[in-house]
C-alpha positions in Angstrom: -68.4 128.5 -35.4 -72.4 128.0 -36.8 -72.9 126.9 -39.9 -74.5 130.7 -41.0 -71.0 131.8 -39.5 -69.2 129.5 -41.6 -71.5 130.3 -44.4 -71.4 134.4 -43.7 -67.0 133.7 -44.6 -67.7 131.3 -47.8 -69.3 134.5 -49.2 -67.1 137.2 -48.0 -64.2 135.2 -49.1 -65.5 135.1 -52.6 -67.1 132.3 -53.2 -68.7 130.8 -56.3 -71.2 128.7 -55.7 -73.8 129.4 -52.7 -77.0 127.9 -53.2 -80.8 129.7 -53.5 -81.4 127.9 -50.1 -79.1 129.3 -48.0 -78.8 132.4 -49.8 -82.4 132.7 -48.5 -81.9 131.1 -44.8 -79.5 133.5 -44.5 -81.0 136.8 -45.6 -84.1 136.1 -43.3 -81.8 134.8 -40.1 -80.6 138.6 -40.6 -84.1 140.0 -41.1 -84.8 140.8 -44.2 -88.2 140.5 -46.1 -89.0 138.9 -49.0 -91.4 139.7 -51.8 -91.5 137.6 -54.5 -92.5 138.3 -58.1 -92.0 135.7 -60.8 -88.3 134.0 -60.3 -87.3 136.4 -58.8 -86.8 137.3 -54.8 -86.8 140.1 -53.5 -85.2 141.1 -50.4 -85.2 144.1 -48.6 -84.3 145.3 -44.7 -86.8 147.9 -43.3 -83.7 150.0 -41.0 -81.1 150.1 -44.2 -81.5 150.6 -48.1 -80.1 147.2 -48.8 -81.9 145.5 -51.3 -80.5 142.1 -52.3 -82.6 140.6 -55.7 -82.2 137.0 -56.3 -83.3 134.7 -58.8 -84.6 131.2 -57.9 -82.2 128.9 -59.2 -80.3 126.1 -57.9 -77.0 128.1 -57.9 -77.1 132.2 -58.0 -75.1 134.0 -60.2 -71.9 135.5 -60.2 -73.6 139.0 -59.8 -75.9 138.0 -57.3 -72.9 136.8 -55.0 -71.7 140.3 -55.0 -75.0 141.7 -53.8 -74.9 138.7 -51.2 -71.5 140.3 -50.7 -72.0 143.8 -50.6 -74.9 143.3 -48.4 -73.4 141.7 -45.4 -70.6 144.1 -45.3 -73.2 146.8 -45.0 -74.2 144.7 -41.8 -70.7 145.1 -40.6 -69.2 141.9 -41.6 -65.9 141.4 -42.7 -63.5 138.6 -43.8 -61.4 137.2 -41.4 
């Protein structure tokens, strides 16, 4: 299993700490595009309406997990 893999499960399973820096390696592995205004990054897929806005932090949020979240099982993932 890859490290995005492994990664991909922390979040589904709930995690509650993922870092800015692999929230971002992972959201552009899967293609999305980032615009960035202030703190605060912008992500957004072209083929779906799944926007995912994170601030740049060591640690994200409790609420920005749940985008994370809700955003990979719009790409089909689920928890194992």
């Amino acid at each position: 299993m890859s490290s995005r893999d492994k990664l991909i499960q922390k979040i589904l399973a709930g995690a509650k700490n993922v870092s800015f820096d692999e929230a971002e390696s992972l959201l552009l592995w899967l293609g999305f595009k980032v615009k960035v205004s202030g703190s605060h990054y912008v992500y957004r897929k072209a083929d779906t309406d799944c926007t995912i806005s994170i601030k740049r932090r060591p640690q994200l949020y409790p609420y920005q997990i749940s985008d994370l979240r809700e955003g990979l099982i719009k790409h089909g993932y689920k928890e194992k």
